[in-house]
C-alpha positions as CSV (number, residue, x, y, z in Angstrom):
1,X,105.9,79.7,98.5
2,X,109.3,80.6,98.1
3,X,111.7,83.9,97.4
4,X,113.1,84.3,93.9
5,X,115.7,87.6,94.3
6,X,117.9,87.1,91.2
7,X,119.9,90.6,90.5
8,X,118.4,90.9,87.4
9,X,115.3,91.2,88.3
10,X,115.9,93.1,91.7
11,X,112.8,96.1,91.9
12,X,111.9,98.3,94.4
13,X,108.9,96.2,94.7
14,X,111.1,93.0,95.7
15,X,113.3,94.8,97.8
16,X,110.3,95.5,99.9
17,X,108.9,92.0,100.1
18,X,112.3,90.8,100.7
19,X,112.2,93.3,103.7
20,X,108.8,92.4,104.9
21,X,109.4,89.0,105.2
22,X,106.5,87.4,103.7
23,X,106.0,84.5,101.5
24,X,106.0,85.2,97.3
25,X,107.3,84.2,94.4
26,X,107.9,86.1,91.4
27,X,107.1,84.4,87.9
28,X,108.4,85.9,84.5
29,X,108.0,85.7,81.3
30,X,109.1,87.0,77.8
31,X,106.8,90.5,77.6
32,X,105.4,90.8,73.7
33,X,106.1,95.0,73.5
34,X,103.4,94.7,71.2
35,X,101.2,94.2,74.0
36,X,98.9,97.2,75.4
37,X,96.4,94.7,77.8
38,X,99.4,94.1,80.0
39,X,97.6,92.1,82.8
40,X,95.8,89.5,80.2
41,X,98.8,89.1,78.9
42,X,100.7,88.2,82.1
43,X,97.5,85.8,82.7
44,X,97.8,83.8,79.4
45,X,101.5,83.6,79.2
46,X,101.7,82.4,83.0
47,X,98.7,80.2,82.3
48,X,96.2,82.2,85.2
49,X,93.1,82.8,85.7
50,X,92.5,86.5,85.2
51,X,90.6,87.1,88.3
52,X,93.9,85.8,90.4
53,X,96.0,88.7,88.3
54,X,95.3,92.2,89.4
55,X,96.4,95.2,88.3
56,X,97.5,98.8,89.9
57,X,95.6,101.4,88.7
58,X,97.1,105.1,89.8
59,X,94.0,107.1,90.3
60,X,92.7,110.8,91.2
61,X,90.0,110.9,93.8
62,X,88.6,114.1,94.2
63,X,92.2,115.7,92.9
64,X,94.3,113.3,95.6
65,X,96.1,109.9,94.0
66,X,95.6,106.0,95.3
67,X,96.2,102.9,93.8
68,X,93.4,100.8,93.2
69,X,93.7,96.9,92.6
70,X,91.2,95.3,90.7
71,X,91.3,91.8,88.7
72,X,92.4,92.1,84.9
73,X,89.1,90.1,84.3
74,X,87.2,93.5,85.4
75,X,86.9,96.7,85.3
76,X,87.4,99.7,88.3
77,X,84.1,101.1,89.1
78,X,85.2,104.4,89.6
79,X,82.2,105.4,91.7
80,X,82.7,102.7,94.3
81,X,85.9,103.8,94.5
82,X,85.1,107.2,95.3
83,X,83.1,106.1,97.6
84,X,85.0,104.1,99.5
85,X,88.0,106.4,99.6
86,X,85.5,109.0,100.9
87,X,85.6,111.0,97.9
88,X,82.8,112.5,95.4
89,X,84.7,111.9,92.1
90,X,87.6,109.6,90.9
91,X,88.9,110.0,87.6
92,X,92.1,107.3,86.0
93,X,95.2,109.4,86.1
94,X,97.5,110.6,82.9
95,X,100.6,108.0,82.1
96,X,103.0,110.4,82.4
97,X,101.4,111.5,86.1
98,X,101.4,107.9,87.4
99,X,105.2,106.7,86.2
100,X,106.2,110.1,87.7
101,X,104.5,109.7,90.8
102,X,105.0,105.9,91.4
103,X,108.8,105.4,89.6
104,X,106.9,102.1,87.5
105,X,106.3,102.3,84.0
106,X,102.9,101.5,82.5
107,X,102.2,97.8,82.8
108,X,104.7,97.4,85.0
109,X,103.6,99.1,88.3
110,X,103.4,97.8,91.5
111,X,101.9,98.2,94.8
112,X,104.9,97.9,96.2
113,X,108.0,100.3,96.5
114,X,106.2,102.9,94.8
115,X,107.9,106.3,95.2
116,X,105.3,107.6,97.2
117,X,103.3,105.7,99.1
118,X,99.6,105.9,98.6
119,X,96.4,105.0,100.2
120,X,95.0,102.1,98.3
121,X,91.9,100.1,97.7
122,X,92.0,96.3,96.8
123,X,88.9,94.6,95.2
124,X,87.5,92.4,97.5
125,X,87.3,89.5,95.1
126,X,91.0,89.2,95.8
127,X,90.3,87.5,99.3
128,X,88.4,84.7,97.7
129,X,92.2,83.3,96.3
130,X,94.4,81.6,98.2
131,X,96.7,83.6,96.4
132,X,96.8,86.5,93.5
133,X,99.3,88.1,91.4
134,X,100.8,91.8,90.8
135,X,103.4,93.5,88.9
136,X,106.6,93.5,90.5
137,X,107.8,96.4,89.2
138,X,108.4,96.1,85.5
139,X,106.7,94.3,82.3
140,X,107.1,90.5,82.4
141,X,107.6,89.9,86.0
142,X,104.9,89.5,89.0
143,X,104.6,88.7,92.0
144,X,102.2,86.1,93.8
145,X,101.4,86.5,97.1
146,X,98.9,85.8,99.5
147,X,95.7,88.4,99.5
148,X,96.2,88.7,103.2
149,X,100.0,89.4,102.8
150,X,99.3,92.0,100.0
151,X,96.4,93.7,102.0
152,X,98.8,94.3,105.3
153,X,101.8,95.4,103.2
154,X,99.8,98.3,101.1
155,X,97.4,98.9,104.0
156,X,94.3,98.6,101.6
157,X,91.1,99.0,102.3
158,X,89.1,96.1,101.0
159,X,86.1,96.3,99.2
160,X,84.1,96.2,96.3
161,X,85.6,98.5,93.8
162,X,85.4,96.3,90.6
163,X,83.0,95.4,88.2
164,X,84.0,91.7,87.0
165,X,83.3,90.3,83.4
């Protein structure tokens, strides 16, 4: 793997792997704002298998926000994630209360360089890759890295929090 770190496309997110050291490469491509399924997209126009591209979810778990990171081929099984955060309910937060909260826009957030950082649960499907894909920090551009790389720089707990198609 290698390190892209053009200016342009210089995020919080890729200041943070360019700090940490590890392995990635970032991939872009021209974002359709027509798009709302943000992380299919990123799959077909990258040409990726949809369980390799995971998206950050910003969720409530009994009142308190994590990120959870679950392929796009799936959904989030909220009550595994309750569970495994040690919670009762989790509920998908507002827009508005996750771009706040994490700095990222909608389709465009990251696990990385968040504003605040957050406990956060990683499907364990991603483990079975020798390596998956994230948002770095805006629509258009991600990030693959290697599951174990992404699971030590968030701090994850890795489980079964997905329900896949």
């Amino acid at each position: 793997m290698s390190r892209l770190t053009h200016a342009s496309t210089a995020t919080p997110a890729l200041r943070v792997l360019s700090l940490a050291g590890v392995d990635y490469t970032v991939h872009e491509y021209d974002h359709d704002p027509r798009a709302r399924r943000y992380g299919s997209e990123a799959s077909e126009k990258l040409g990726v298998d949809p369980q390799r591209v995971f998206k950050t979810l910003h969720i409530l778990v009994d009142g308190e926000p994590v990120n959870a990171l679950v392929p796009v081929s799936g959904q989030l099984d909220l009550k595994a994630l309750a569970s495994v955060a040690g919670g009762k309910k989790a509920t998908l937060a507002g827009v508005a209360e996750a771009e706040r909260r994490t700095g990222y826009v909608s389709g465009g957030m990251s696990p990385f360089g968040q504003r605040v950082t957050l406990p956060a649960f990683i499907d364990e499907s991603a483990a079975q890759h020798e390596t998956v894909f994230v948002s770095a920090g805006r629509r258009g551009l991600e990030i693959e890295i290697r599951p174990h790389d992404l699971f030590m720089l968030t701090n994850a707990g890795v489980k079964r929090i997905a329900q896949l198609d």
